[in-house]
N, C-alpha and C positions, 0 to 999 in steps of 0.2 A: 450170678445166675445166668445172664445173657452168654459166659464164656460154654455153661454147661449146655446151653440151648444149643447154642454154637457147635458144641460136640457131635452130638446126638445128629443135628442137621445135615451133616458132612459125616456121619459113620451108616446115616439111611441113606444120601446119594450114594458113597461108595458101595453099599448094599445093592441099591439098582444097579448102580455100571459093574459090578462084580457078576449079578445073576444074569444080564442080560449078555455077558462076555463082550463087554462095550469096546471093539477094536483090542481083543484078546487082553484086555487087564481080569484078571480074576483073583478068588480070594479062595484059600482053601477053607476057614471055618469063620464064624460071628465070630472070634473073639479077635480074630486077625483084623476083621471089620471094624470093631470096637477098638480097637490099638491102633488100627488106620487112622479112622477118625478122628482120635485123641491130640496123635502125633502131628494130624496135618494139620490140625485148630492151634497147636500149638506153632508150628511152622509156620504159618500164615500170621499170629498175633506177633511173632519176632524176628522171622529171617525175610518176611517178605517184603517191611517196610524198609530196612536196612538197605535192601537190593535196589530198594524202589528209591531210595537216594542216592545209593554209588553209582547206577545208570541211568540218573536223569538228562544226563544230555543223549545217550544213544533215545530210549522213550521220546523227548522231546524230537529227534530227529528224524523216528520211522513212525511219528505222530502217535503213539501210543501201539504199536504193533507188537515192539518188546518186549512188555508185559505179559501177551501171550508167552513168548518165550519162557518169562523168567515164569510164569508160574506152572508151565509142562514142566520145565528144569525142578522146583521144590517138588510138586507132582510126585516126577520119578524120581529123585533122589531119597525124599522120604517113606512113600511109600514101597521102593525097594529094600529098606532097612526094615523094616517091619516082617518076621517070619511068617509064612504063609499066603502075603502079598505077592502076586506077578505082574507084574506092567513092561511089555515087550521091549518097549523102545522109546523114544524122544516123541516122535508123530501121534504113539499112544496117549502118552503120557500129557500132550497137550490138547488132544481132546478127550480125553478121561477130566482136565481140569475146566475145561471147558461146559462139560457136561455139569461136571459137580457145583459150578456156578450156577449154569441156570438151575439145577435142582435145589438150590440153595437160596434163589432168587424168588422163585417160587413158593416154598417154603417159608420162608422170611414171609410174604405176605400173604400165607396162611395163619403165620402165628403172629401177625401185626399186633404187637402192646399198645392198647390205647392210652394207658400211664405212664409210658414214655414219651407219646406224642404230646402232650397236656404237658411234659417239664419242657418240652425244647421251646415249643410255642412262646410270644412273650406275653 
């Protein structure tokens, strides 16, 4: 349930940064958004913790600055396979992911589960 929420959360940012032509990433229709979305919840649940342990010593070294990187890098890599997606470049693409964090962040504590917070509790 949380991965579905997940979806949806990141197929409405990329909705905002697509309508508002957020540093020229656009989308041609919803469903390009909805396959955006999809793709990048899934990218993000498998390719970005992977990343996030092959470069722990660079992370550890520009003190967490990399991760900007690696996540404009998934960004544009994923969301250029997506038909009907455009993301210009690297620069875009890492504040496109930028963006979709804090809309995500935001979000997130819009839809704060109070029955989740009661199981982690001890």
């Amino acid at each position: 349930m949380r991965f579905i929420i997940r979806v949806i959360v990141n197929a409405l940012a990329l909705w905002l940064i697509a309508h508002f032509n957020f540093f020229g990433i656009r989308a041609d229709s919803l469903t390009a958004i909805a396959i955006g979305g999809l793709v990048l919840g899934i990218a993000n649940a498998i390719i970005r913790p992977i990343l996030m342990v092959l470069t722990c010593p660079l992370v550890i070294l520009t003190l967490g600055l990399f991760t900007l990187i690696i996540n404009g890098l998934i960004f544009e890599w994923v969301l250029n396979l997506v038909p009907g997606f455009h993301v210009p470049g690297l620069w875009a693409a890492i504040w496109g992911a930028i963006a979709v964090t804090i809309i995500s962040w935001i979000a997130s504590l819009i839809l704060h589960d109070e029955s989740e917070e009661k199981r982690t509790t001890p």
